[in-house]
C-alpha positions in Angstrom: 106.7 115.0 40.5 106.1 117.0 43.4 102.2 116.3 43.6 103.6 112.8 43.1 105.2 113.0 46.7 102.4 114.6 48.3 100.2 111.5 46.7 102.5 109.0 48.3 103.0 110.7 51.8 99.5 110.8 51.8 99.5 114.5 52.1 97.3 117.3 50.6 99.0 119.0 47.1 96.1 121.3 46.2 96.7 122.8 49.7 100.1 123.3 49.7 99.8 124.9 46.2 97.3 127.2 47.5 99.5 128.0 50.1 102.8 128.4 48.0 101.3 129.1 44.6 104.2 126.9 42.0 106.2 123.6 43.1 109.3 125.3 42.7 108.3 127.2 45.9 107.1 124.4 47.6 110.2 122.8 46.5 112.4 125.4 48.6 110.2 124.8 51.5 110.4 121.0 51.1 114.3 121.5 51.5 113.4 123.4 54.8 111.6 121.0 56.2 114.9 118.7 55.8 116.6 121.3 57.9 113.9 121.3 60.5 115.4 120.1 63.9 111.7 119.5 66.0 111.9 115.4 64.7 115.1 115.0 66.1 114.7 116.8 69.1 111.2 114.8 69.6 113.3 111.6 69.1 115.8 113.0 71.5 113.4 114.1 74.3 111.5 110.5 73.8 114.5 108.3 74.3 115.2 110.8 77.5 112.2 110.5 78.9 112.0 114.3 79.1 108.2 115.0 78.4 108.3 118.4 78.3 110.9 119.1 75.7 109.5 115.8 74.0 105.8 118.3 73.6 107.4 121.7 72.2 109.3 119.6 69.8 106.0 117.5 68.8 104.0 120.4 68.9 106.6 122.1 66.6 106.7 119.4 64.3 103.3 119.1 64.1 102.7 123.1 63.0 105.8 122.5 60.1 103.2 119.4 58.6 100.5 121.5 58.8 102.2 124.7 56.9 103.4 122.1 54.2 100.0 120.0 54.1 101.6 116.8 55.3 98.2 115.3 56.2 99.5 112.1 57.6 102.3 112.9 59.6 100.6 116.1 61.1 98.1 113.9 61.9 100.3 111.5 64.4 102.5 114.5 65.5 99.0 116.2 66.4 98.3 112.9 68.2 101.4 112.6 70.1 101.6 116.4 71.1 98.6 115.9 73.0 99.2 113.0 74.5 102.1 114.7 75.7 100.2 117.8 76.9 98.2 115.6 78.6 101.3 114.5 80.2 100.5 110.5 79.0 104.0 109.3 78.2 103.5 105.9 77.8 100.7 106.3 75.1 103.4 108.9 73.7 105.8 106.4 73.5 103.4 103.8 71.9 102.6 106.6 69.3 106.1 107.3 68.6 106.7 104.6 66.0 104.1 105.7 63.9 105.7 109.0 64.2 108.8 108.0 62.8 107.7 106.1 60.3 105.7 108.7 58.6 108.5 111.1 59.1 111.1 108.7 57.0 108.0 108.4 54.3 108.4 111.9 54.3 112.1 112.2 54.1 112.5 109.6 51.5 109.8 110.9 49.3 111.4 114.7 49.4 114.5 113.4 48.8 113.6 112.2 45.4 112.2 115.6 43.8 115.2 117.8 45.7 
């Protein structure tokens, strides 16, 4: 079920069991990463127009996908946490979308092996 979830999010299994060893330990991280606050305060910072705060929170985010082997998402966040660094707002806030979209792909999928 769990490497089901990883399959759909279009994430990397065999590295998060490498990393974690047995799903019930990646399960307890997976309900972590539901208690992780960097998306929302991304989304915040975005709709503020506050580009600095809108980069620690992407480049949080972006370290949390890589620890759990969200390939997809960690791939956008990495995207828009440098487009941030580099100061680019306007491509951050073209990216953003995608952002959230493979976030809620992520939510929705952990929510059905929690």
């Amino acid at each position: 079920m769990i490497e089901e979830m990883y399959k759909n999010t279009e994430s990397s299994y065999e590295t998060a069991i490498s990393r974690m060893m047995n799903d019930d330990r990646i399960k307890k991280y997976l309900g972590f990463f539901l208690e992780d606050p960097s998306y929302n305060e991304l989304k915040t910072a975005m709709e503020q127009n506050d580009c600095d705060s809108a980069f620690r929170a992407a480049h949080t985010l972006k370290g949390v996908c890589q620890n759990m082997a969200f390939t997809a998402l960690g791939k956008v966040a990495e995207q828009i946490t440098e487009e941030l660094r580099a100061k680019d707002f306007e491509k951050a806030k073209e990216t953003f979308p995608e952002v959230t979209s493979w976030y809620n792909k992520v939510i929705e999928e952990i929510k059905k092996v929690i």
